[in-house]
N, C-alpha and C positions, 0 to 999 in steps of 0.2 A: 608191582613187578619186582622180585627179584633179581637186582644186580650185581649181587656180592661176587657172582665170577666177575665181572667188570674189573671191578678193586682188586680180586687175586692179579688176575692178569698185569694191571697195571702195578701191582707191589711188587710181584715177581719181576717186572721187566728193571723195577724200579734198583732191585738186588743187583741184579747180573750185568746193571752199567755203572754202578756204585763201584764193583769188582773192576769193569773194564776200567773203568775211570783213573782209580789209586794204581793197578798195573801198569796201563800207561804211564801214568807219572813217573813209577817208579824203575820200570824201565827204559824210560825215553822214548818209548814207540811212538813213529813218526814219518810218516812218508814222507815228506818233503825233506828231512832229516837223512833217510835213508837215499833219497836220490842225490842229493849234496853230496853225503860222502862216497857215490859211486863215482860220480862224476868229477868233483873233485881233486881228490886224494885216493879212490882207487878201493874205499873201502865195503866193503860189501856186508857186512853185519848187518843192520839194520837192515836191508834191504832181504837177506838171506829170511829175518824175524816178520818180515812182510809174505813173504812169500809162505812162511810156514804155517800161516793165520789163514791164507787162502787151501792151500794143502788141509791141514785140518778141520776148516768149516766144509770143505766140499767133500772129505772123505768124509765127515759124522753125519752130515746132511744125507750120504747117499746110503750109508747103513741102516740109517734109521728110514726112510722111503722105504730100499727093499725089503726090512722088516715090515716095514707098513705103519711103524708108529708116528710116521710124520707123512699127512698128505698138502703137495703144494698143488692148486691149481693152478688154469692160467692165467686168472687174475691176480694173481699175488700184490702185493704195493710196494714197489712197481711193477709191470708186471713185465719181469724179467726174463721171461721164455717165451713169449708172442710171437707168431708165426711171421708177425710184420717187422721185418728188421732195417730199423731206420739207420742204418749204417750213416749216413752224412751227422745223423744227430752227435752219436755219440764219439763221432771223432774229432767235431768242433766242438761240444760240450767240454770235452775232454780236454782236448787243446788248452779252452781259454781257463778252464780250472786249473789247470798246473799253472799256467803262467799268475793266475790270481791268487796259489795257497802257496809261492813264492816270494810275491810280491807283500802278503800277509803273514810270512814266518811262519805255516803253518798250516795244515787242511782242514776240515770245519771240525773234525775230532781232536786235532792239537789245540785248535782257538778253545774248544772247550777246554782242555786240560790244563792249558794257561790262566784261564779267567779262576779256575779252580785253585790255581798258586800262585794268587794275587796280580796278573797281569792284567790292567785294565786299558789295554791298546786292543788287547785280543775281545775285549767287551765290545768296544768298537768294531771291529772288525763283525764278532754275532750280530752287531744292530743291523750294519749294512750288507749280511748275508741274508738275515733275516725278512730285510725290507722289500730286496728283490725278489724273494722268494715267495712273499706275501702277496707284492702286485701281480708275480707269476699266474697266482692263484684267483687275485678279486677281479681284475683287469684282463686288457684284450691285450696286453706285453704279449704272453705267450704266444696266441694265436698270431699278430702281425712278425713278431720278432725271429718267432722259432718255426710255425708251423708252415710260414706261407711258403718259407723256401724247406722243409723237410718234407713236406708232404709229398712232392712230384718224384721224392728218391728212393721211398720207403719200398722194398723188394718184400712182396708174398711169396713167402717161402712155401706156402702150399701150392702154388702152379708148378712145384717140382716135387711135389708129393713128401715134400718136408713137413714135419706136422707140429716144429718147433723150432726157434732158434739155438736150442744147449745143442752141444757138441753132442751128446747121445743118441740127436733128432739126426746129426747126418751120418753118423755110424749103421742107426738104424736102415736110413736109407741107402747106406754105400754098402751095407751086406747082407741086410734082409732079417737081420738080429732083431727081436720087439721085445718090449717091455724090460722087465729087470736084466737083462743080457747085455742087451743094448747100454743100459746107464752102468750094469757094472764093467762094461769095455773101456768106455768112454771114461768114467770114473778113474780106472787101473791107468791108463793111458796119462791124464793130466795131473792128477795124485802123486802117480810114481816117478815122472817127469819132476814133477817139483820137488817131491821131496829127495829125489836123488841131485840136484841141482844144490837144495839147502844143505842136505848132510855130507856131503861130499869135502865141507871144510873141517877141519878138525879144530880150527882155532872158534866157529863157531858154536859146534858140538859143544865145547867148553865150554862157554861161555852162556853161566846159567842164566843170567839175566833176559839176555834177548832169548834164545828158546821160551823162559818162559812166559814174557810177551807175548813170541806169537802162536804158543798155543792159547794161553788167557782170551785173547780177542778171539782166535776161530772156533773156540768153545763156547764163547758167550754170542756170537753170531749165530753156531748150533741151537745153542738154549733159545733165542729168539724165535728161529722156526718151531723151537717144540711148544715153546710156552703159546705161540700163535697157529699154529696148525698141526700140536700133539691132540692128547685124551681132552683139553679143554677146547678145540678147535668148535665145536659142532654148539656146546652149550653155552660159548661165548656169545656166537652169532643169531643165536635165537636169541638170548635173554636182549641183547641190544635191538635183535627187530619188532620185538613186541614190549618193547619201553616207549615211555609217555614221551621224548626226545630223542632220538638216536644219540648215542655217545659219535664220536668222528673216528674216522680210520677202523672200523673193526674190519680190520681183512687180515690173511695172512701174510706175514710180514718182519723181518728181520731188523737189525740193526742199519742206520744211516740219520747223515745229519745235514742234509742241505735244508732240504722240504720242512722235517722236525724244529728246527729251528725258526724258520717262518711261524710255525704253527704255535708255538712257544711264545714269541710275540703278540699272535692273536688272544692265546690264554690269558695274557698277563694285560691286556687290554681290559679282560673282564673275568677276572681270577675267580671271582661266588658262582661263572656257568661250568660246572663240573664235566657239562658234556664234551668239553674243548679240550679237557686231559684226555689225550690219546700216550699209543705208545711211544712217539716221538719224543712227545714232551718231556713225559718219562726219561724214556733214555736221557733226552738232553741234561736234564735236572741229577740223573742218577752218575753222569760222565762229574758232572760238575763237583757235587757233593764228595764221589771217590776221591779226588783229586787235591779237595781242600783238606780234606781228613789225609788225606797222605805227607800234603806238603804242612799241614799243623804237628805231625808226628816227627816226622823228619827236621823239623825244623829249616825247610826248604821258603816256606810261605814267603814272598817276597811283591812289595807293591812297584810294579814299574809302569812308566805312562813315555810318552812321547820326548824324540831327545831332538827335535824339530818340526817346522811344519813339513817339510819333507817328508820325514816321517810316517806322519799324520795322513799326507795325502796319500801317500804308496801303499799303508796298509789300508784305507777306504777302498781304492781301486782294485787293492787284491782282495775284501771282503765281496766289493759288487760283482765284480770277476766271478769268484767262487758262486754266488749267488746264483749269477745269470748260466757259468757254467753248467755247473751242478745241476741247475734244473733244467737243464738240455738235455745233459746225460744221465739224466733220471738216479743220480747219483754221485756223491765224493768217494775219495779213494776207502772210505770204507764199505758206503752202499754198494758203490757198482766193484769198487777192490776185493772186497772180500764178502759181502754178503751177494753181492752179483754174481762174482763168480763160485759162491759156492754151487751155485745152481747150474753151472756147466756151462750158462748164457754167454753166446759167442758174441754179443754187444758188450756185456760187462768185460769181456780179456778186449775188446777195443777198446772202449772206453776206457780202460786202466793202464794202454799203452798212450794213449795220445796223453793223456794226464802226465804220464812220465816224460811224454815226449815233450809237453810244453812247459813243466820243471825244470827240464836240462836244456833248453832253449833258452831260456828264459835265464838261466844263470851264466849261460856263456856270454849273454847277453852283456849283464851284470859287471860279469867281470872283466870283458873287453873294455866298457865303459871306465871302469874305474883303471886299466893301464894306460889308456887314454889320458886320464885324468893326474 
């Protein structure tokens, strides 16, 4: 069996987080960074270069659909338009994710870009996002932990004649608009909202750095859907179904890093079984690789570890945190942030508020504590 699209797919994917990876760096792109400074000090850059990552993956995601060169179904991984919208999931997932990639310095795409410029706290932090993410997967964690109380909440939006959860599923419904109408309303609507929100600063405008952060990221988030459900979509998924092994994960599928990283762990468990390199892994490895090569250049590279056990335990519990989060909410701030909501999914703009909500909690927290102190 021919599987050389396999290996395109994964070298391709392995490119465009190599890119994401060193941009990051090099920009400081950073949610938790960007919530910090709204909250804060008032600053909103970074936050404006988040938002414009989402604007951009969701307008190129939707141009390319109405052309037609990109098909998402509904199983996407995750599958972030399902009619079943677990709203309690992803507002507790959410939750306890920000307060965990606070507690950790970082969300699972910063810990990567840290580990990349020598921080080996933020390795820590991968093991123990990794871990829970793992058991998520081999064990009944999920099932007793997450499902037994999401299941009785989870609203079928088709008993209202909803045929999706993206925002163009209720436009469609609230006006009778279908298909390409529909997602380019809904599109204009959330696109132009944001980017009239982002550009409206001028001191951002300037400021070429973060612009080009968050176009970098909502471009390689786009590149994720094409490389998985462009002109390769169809020849992927045969050559893996009539392979002597299944490879993992061949679905269509974007950038994120809770699950991938789990999944990364398993590889590395048993690195000679090929079939374990999915796209996650990829990414995780291509975020990694960007980010050493940028901070080898820059002469950035710098080794830091723990400055107590304090320390030590705060970022474990914001690693398990993010873990456990993360895999409630079917995503971190870049799954459900920006490659969720490229897709219009009104669980991904939950889930990416209560993330925010449990960052900026979580640091008021923080910092009541220490005037206290």
């Amino acid at each position: 069996m021919d599987l050389d699209i396999h290996f395109k797919v994964l070298a391709a994917v392995f490119l465009v987080a190599t890119v994401m990876g060193a941009t990051m760096a090099k920009t400081n792109f950073c949610t938790m960074g960007a919530v910090s400074d709204w909250v804060n000090i008032g600053d909103t850059g970074r936050l404006r270069a988040w938002l414009l990552a989402v604007a951009v993956a969701a307008g190129g995601l939707t141009v390319l659909e109405l052309a037609g060169l990109v098909t998402l179904p509904e199983n996407t991984q995750p599958p972030y338009r399902t009619p079943q919208f677990a709203w309690l999931r992803y507002l507790v997932g959410g939750f306890l994710f920000g307060i965990g990639m606070t507690l950790a310095s970082g969300c699972g795409s910063k810990t990567l870009v840290r580990i990349g410029g020598g921080n080996a706290k933020s390795l820590v932090v991968a093991i123990a996002i990794g871990a829970v993410a793992y058991a998520m997967f081999t064990t009944q964690l999920f099932s007793v932990a997450v499902m037994s109380w999401v299941r009785p909440t989870i609203v079928d939006l088709g008993a209202w004649n909803i045929s999706a959860q993206s925002v163009d599923a209720f436009v469609a419904a609230a006006t009778g608009a279908r298909g390409g109408a529909a997602r380019a309303i809904a599109a204009a609507i959330v696109v132009g909202g944001l980017l009239w929100f982002v550009l409206r600063s001028p001191d951002f405008r300037a400021n070429r750095e973060l612009v080009a952060g968050g176009v970098v990221v909502g471009l390689a988030v786009v590149a994720g859907w094409v490389i998985t459900g462009g002109p390769w979509s169809e020849a992927w998924r045969e050559a893996a179904a009539f392979a002597e092994e299944r490879p993992s994960r061949v679905e269509v599928q974007s950038f994120t890093f809770v699950s991938p990283i789990g999944d990364t762990g398993r590889y590395l468990m048993e690195p000679g079984r090929w079939t374990l390199l999915n796209f996650g892994v990829m990414a995780v490895f291509g975020v990694i690789v960007g980010s050493l090569l940028y901070s080898l250049a820059s002469g950035s590279f710098r080794f830091e570890w723990f400055v107590s056990v304090g320390d030590f335990v705060r970022h474990v519990v914001g690693g398990l945190l993010m873990g456990f989060g993360g895999f409630t909410a079917m995503g971190c701030t870049i799954g459900q942030g920006v490659t969720g909501a490229s897709t219009l999914a009104l669980g991904s703009f939950l889930a990416l508020a209560a993330m925010i909500a449990g960052a900026a909690a979580t640091m008021k927290v923080q910092y009541a504590l220490l005037e206290e102190g």
